[in-house]
C-alpha positions, -999 to +999 in steps of 0.1 A: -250-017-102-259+018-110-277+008-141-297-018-123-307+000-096-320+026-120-341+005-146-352-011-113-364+019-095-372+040-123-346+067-113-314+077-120-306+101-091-318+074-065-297+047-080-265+069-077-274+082-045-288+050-030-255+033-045-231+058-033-247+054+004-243+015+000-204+022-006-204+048+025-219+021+048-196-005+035-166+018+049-181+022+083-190-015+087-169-038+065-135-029+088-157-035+123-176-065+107-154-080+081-158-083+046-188-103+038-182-138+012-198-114-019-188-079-015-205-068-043-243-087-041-234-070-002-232-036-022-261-041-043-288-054-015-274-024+005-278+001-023-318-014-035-330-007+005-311+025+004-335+034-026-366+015-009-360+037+020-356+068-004-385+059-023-403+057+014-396+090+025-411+109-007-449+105-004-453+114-036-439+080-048-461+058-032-469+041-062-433+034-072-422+024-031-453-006-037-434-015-069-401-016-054-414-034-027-425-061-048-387-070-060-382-106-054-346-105-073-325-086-051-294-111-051-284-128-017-251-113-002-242-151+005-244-163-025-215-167-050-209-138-073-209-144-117-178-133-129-186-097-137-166-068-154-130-075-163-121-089-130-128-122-115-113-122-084-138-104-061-112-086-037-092-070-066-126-062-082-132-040-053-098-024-049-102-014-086-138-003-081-129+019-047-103+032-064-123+059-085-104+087-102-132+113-090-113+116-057-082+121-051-057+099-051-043+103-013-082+102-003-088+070-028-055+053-014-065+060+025-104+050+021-093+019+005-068+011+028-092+013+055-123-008+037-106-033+017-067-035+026-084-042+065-054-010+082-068+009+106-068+045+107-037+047+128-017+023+103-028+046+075-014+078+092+017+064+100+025+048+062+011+087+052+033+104+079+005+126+094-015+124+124-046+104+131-067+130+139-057+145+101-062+109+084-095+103+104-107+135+088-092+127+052-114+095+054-149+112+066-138+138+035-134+112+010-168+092+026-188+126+022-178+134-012-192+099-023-219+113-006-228+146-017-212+140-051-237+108-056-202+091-072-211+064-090-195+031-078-195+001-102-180-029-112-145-018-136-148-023-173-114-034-191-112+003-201-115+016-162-083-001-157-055+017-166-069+048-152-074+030-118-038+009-116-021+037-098-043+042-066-048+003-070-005-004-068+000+020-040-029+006-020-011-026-025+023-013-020+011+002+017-002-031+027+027-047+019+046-026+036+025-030+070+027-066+064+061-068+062+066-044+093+036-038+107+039-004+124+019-008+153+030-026+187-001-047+192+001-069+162+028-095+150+059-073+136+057-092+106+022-099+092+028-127+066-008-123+055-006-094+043+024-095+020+010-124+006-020-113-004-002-084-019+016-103-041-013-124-049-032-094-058-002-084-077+002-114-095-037-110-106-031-071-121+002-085-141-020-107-156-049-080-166-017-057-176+012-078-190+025-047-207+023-022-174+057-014-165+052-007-130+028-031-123+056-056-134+083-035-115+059-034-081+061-074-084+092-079-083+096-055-058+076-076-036+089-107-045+124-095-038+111-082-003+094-111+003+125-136-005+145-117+025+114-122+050+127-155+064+158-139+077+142-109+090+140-118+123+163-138+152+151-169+172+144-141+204+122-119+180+147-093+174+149-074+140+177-088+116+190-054+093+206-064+058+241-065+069+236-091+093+214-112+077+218-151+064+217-150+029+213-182+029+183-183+043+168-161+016+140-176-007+160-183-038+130-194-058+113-156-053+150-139-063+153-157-093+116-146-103+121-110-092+154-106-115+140-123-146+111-097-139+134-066-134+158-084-167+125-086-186+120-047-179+155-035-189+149-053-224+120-039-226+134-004-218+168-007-239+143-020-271+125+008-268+156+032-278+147+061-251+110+060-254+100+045-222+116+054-190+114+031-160+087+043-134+093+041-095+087+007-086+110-004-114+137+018-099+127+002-066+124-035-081+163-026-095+175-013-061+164-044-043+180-066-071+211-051-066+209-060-031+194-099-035+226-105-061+258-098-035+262-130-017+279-105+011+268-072+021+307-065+014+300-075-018+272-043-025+276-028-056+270+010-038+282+028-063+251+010-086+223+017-059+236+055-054+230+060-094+195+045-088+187+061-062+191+094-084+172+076-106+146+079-082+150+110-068+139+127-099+110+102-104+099+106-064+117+140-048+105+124-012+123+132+022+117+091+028+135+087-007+163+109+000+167+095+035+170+059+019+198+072-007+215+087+023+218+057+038+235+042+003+261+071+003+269+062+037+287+031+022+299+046-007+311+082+005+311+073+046+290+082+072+300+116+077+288+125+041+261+110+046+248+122+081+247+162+066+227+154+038+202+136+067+201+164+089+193+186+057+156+164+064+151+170+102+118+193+091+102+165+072+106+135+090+111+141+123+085+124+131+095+090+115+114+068+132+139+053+105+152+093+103+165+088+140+175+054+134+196+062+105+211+092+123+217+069+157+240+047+133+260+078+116+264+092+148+276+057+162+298+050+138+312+082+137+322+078+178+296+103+187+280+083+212+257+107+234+242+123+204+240+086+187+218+075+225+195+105+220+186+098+184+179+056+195+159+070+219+141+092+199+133+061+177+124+037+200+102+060+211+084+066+179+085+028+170+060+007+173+072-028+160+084-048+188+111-062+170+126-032+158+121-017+190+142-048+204+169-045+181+175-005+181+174-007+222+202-034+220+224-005+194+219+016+216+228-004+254+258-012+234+270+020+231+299+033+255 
């Protein structure tokens, strides 16, 4: 687009600039107004009267602002878009394209969250664990340095892809996530839509990556996520946790794909005799196949998800990571065990509500019942799923 816009107009500087305000406006609009059928012939009509107006303002360019004015090929935002780049799908084209390594890849993640992925800003801060106020200004940051820095957005080449994958899989990972439990209380708690255009968008990137590791770990991840989905929640709307779920009731078709994916990796792995190391999401993909193969909770190999979750606590040294494994050496070790290395994390997540959760069900089960009904009351208070809300208000009136 940048090149375009320059041969166009004659100018470099106004192409970037004009181009880099097309992408700024895009954020402020697209979320309000939706995305429009051709995101990118949106960009490009946005970014040519960015540099008409630009051209406008100098006098000194008068000559050049009656050229410009002449255009008759600026492309219609309605109209379909050619297959351009290495992407065809125009959605993942954009993901990859808002994705630019010259920010940073928290501010890259959140802006594309907000203009593509269709979260709002309070969604974002809770899947970052920081306030709105503090993700509201991380977005007007990341907007500004387009801005000032006159960062030039374009259509990815083939080679702009591997560079790009990582903001692109944790964008994708966060709006799975909100899809399948949507963090706020006015929406559905489980937002269908989203996880499957997650894994649709997924499915895409494996096939413009076969040989990415993680991109074929964060599939099956998804996929095994997904298969569970059906039994997530009970005829009244309550939240159904793992251990009382109906496995049979589980997409068998997804957790067969998911473990010939996860199989496919540990070939892969074991072939390459110590030179390749599995990434997060392939530790994550592993985890949740552990979980899909037990045909009983009781049947949990614990002892297999503890070792990957320390795995993953070297890949990913996360309070949310170490809360998770807690929750696994609860099963393995008992809840006692388990409830000291959670309090060790009070500092870090005490403002995320599966922290009080997890403690509410270590102190439960360890007959601590007034400390267990302040920690589900905590929670419930920070939740904002009405289904989890349901189900951790009905732990807790059960209590004695």
């Amino acid at each position: 687009m940048v090149a375009s816009l320059a041969k166009r107009f004659g100018d470099l500087d106004i192409a970037e600039e004009a181009a880099a305000e097309a992408f700024a406006t895009a954020v402020e609009r697209w979320p309000a107004d939706g995305i429009p059928p051709n995101p990118g012939g949106w960009l490009t009509t946005t970014a040519s009267r960015k540099a008409i107006d630009r051209i406008r303002r100098e006098k000194k360019r008068d000559d050049k602002y009656r050229e410009a004015m002449l255009v008759s090929d600026i492309p219609d935002p309605h109209e379909p878009l050619a297959s351009l780049g290495a992407i065809d799908d125009e959605r993942l084209r954009l993901l990859f394209t808002c994705c630019h390594p010259a920010l940073a890849l928290d501010a890259r993640v959140a802006l594309t969250l907000r203009m593509v992925g269709g979260l709002t800003v309070p969604e974002i801060a809770r899947a970052f664990l920081v306030e709105e106020s503090a993700m509201a200004r991380r977005i007007t940051r990341a907007k500004d340095k387009i801005r000032d820095a006159g960062i030039p957005f374009r259509m990815p080449s083939a080679g702009d892809l591997p560079v790009r994958v990582d903001g692109v899989l944790t964008v994708l990972f966060l709006v799975f996530n909100e899809g399948y439990l949507a963090t706020g209380p006015d929406t559905d708690p489980v937002r269908a839509e989203l996880t499957a255009e997650a894994i649709r968008l997924t499915r895409l990137i494996r096939t413009l990556l076969p040989g990415d590791g993680e991109v074929a770990g964060m599939l099956a991840l998804m996929l095994l996520t997904e298969a569970r989905r059906p039994a997530r929640l009970s005829s009244s709307g309550e939240l159904v946790t793992l251990d009382e779920q109906d496995r049979g009731a589980w997409d068998a078709a997804l957790i067969q794909e998911g473990h010939q994916l996860v199989r496919e990796r540990l070939r892969a792995i074991s072939a390459s005799d110590g030179g390749e190391a599995p990434g997060r999401y392939q530790v994550l993909a592993a985890i949740n196949a552990v979980h899909t193969s037990a045909r009983d909770i009781r049947d949990t190999d614990w002892s297999q998800v503890v070792a990957l979750y320390d795995q993953l606590v070297a890949l990913d040294p996360s309070p949310i990571v170490a809360l998770n494994r807690a929750v696994a050496v609860a099963e393995l070790d008992g809840p006692e065990v388990a409830l000291a290395s959670i309090d060790r994390l009070e500092g870090a997540l005490s403002g995320y509500h599966p922290y009080h959760a997890t403690r509410a069900d270590l102190l439960r089960r360890l007959s601590r019942s007034a400390e267990s009904r302040a920690a589900y009351d905590r929670a419930i208070e920070l939740s904002g799923n009405t289904a989890e809300t349901a189900y951790l208000t009905r732990r807790r009136d059960q209590l004695g």
